[in-house]
C-alpha positions in Angstrom: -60.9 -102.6 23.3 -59.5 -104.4 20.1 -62.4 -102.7 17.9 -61.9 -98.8 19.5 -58.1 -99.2 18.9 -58.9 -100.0 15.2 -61.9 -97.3 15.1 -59.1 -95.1 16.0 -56.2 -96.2 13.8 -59.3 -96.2 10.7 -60.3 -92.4 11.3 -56.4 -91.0 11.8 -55.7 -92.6 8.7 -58.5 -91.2 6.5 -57.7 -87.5 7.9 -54.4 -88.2 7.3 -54.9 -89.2 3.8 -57.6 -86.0 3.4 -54.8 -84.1 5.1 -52.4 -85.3 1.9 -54.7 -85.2 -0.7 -57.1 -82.2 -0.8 -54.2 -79.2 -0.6 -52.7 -81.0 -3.3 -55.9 -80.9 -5.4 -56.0 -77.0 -4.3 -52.9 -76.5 -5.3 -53.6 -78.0 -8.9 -56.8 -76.1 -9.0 -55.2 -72.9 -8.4 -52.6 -73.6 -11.0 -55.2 -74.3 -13.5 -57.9 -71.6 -12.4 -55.0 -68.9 -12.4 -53.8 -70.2 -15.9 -57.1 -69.8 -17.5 -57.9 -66.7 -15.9 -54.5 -64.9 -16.7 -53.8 -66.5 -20.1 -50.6 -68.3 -18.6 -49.6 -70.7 -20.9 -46.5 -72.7 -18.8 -48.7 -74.0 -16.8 -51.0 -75.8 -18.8 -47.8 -77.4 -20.5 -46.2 -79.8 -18.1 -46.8 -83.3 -18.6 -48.6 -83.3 -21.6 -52.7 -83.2 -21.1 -53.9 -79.6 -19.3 -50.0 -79.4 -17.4 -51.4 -83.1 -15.2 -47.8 -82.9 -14.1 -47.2 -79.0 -13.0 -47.6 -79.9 -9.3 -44.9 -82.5 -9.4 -42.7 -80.3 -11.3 -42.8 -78.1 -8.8 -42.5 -80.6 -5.7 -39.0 -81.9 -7.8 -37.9 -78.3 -7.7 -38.5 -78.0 -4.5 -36.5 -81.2 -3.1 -33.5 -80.1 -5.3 -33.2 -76.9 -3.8 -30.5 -76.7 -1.0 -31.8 -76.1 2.6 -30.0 -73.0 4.2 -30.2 -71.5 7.6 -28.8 -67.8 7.8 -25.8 -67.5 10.7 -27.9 -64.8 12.2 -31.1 -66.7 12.2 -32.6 -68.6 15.4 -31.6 -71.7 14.5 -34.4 -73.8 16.4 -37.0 -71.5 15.9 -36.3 -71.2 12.2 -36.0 -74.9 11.7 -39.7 -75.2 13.7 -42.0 -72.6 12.1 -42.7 -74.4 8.9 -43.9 -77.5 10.4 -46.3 -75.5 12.7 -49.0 -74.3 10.0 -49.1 -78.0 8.7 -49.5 -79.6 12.4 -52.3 -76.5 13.7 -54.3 -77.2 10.1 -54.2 -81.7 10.2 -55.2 -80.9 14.1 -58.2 -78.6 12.8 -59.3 -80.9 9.7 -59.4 -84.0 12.0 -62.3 -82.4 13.6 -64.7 -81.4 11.0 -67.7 -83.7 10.4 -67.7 -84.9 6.6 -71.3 -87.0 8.4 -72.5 -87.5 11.6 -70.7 -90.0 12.4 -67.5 -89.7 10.2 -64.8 -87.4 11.7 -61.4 -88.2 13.1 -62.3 -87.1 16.5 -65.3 -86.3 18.5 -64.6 -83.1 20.3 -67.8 -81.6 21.6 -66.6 -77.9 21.3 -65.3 -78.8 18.4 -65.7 -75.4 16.1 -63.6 -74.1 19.1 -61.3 -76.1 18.7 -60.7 -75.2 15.0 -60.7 -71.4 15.6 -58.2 -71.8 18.0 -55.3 -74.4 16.7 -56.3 -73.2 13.1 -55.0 -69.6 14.5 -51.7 -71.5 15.5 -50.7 -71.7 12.3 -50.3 -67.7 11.7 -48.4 -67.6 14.5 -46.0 -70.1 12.7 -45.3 -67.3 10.0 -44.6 -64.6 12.6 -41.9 -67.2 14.4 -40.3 -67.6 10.9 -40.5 -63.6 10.6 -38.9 -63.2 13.7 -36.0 -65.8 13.9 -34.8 -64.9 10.3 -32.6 -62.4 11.3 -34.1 -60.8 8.4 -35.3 -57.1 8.6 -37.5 -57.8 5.2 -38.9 -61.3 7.3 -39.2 -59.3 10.7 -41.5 -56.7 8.7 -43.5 -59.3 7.1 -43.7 -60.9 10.7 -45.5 -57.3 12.1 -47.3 -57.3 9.3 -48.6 -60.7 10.0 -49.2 -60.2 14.2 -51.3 -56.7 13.4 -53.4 -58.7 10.4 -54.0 -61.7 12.9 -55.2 -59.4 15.7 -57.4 -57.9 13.1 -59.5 -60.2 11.1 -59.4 -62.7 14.4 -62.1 -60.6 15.6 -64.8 -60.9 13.1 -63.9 -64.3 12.1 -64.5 -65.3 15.8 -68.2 -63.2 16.0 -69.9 -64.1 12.8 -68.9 -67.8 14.2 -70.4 -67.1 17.2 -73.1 -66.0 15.7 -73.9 -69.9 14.0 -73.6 -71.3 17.3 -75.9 -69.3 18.6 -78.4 -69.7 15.8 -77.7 -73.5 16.3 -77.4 -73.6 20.2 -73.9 -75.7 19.8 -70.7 -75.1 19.4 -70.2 -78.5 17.9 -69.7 -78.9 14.6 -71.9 -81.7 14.2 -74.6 -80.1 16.4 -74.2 -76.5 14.1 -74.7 -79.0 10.9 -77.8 -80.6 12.4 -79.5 -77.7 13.2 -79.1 -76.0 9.9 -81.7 -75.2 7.8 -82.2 -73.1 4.4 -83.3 -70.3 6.2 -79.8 -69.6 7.1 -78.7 -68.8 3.5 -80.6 -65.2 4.3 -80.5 -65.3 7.9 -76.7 -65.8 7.9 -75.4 -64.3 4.6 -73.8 -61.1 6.2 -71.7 -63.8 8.3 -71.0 -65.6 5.7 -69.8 -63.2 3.4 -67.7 -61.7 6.5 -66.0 -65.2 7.0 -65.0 -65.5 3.9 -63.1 -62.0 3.6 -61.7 -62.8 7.0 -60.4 -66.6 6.4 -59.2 -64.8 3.5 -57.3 -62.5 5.1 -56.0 -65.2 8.3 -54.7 -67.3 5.2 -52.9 -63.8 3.7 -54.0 -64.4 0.7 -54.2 -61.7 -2.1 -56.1 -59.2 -1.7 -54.4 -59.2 1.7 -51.0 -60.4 1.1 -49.3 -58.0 2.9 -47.1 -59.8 5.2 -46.0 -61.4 2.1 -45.7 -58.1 -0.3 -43.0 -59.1 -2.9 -42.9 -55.9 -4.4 -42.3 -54.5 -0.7 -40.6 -57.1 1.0 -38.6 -59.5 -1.0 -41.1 -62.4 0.4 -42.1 -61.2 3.6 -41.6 -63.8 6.4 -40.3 -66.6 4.1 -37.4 -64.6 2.7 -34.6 -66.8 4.4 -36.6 -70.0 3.5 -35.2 -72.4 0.7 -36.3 -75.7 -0.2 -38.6 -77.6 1.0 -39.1 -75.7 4.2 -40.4 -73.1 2.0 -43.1 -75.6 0.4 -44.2 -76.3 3.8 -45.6 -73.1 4.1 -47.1 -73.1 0.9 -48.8 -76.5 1.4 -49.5 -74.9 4.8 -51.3 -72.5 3.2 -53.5 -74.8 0.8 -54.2 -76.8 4.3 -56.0 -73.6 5.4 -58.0 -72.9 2.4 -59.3 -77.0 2.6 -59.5 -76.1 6.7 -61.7 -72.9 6.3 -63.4 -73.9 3.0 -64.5 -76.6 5.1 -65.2 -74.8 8.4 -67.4 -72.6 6.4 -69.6 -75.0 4.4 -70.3 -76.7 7.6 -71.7 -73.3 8.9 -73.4 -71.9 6.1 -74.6 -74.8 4.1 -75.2 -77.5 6.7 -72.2 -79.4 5.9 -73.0 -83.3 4.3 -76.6 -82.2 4.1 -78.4 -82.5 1.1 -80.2 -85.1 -0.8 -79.1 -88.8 0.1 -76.9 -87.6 2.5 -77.3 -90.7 4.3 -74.9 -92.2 1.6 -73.6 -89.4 -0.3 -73.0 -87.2 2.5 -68.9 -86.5 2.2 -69.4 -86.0 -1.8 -71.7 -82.9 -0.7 -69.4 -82.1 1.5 -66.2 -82.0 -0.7 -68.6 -80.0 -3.2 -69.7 -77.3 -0.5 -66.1 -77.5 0.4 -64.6 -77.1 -3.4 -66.7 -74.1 -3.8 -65.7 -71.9 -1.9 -61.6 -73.1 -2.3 -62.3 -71.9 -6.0 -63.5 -69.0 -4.5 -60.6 -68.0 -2.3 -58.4 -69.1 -5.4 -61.0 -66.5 -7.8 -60.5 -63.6 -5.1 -56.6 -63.6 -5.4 -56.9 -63.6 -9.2 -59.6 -60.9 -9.4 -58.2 -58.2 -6.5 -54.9 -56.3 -6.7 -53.0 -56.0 -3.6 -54.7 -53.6 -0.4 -52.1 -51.1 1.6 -51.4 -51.8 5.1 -53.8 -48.9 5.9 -57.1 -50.1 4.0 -56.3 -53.6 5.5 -57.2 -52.4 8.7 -60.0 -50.0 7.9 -61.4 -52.8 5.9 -61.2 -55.0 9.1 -62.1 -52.2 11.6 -64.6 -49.9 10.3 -66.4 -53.2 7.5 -66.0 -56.7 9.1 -66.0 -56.1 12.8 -69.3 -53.8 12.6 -71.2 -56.3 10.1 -70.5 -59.3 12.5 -71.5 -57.1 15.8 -74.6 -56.4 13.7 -75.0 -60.1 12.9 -74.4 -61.7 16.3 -76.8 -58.6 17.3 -79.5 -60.2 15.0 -78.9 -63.6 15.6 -79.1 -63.2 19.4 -82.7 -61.2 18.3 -84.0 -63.9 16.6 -82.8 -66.8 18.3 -84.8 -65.0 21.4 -87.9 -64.3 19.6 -88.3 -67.2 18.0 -87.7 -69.7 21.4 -90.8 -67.5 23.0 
């Protein structure tokens, strides 16, 4: 009893130190990556050696700033929808396998579990749209309920179609049964997960609930403080979360020579490439309309995954025989 109790205490501590560290390091990254990219120079300033200190800059800026909550906001809702995004992304990162046997929790569904409570934390932007008492936040909040309803869809078939392929829909199960095959068999998927974790996060290209040219700052208009850098940490949780997520799915995970020692270094490399990806696609795309957000969604994603699962099904049938 002694030794589960500690087993337990030992893995909640190490997600919750991942949880702390790795959207910090994303944070950094994207500071850096954006400042090379776009010849910004302030960045690369603070502190001294490449701007070390930029991301504590900003977290002192952040804690200075006063905390205010509009008259005609809903007080309790307002005061909640920050800390949503941060629980529904620690809840999803304590299930993802960084071995086979080193996770926070065992859940046997477990990519289940991460599609759904990762999707919780969308639905923490819309409450802050919504209780702002804001019509700039309430618009941003639409925006954000018609985008989620979107890119959901695809994001849920093309990760279908890896459990399928690897006849789980655990995590650790999808990892074992990977194989390099899937970077061909898989690639449409893969390619459509990343556009649609892309878009769940509302990151540029597909910022629009967020639209400052548009809408001030969408849902977070009203937000001051450090309410407001809980949903930006929220959002660097959800690149770690679905970087993660899809590394685990497309690339096996901790696989990969001497992954019986090494495994959580491949993992946080998998993992780290395709952060620096999300970060590349914001730098490199301007801003969709409302309009080609959807189409992109509806008439690109959606039919590429149906065509996926559609092979996937195919082969996983042929090849059992």
């Amino acid at each position: 009893m002694g030794s589960d109790i500690l087993d337990i205490v030992l893995r909640s501590v190490c997600v919750l130190a991942a949880f702390l560290v790795l959207p910090l390091l994303v944070g950094q990254t994207e500071h850096k990556v954006m400042a090379h990219m776009q010849g910004r120079l302030g960045p690369m300033e603070a502190g001294g050696f490449h701007g070390w200190a930029q991301l504590v800059a900003d977290g002192v800026k952040f804690a200075q700033k006063e905390d205010i909550v509009p008259l005609a906001a809903d007080k309790s809702v307002f005061r909640v929808a920050p800390a949503l995004g941060i629980v529904s992304y620690l809840l999803a990162l304590a299930v993802i396998p960084f071995g086979p046997d080193f996770f926070g929790a065992d859940v046997p569904g477990s990519l289940v579990w991460v599609l759904a409570v990762s999707g919780v934390g969308t639905v923490g932007t819309l409450m802050a749209g919504w209780s702002s008492g804001n019509k700039y936040s309430l618009l941003g909040g639409m925006r954000t309920a018609a985008q989620l309803v979107s890119y959901e869809l695809p994001l849920i078939l093309v990760s279908a179609s890896f459990a399928i392929a690897a006849g789980s829909l655990s995590l650790v199960g999808i990892a074992h049964a990977w194989n390099p095959w899937w970077l061909i068999w898989q690639l449409p998927g893969a390619l459509v997960f990343l556009v649609a974790a892309t878009a769940e996060l509302q990151r540029p290209p597909f910022d629009m609930p967020v639209a400052d040219s548009e809408l001030v700052m969408g849902p977070y208009t009203e937000y001051t403080g450090l309410r407001f850098a809980l949903f930006l940490l929220a959002e660097y949780a959800g690149i770690v979360v679905m970087s993660f997520l899809l590394a685990t799915l497309w690339l096996g995970g901790w696989t990969g020579p001497f992954d019986h020692h090494v495994g959580w270094l491949w993992m946080l490399i998998k993992g780290g490439i395709f952060s620096f990806l999300i970060i590349w696609i914001r730098v490199a795309w301007p801003r969709l309309r409302e309009d080609q957000l959807q189409r992109v969604a509806w008439l690109g994603l959606v039919p590429i995954a149906l065509l996926q699962l559609a092979i996937t099904a195919v082969g996983v049938v042929v090849t059992s025989q």
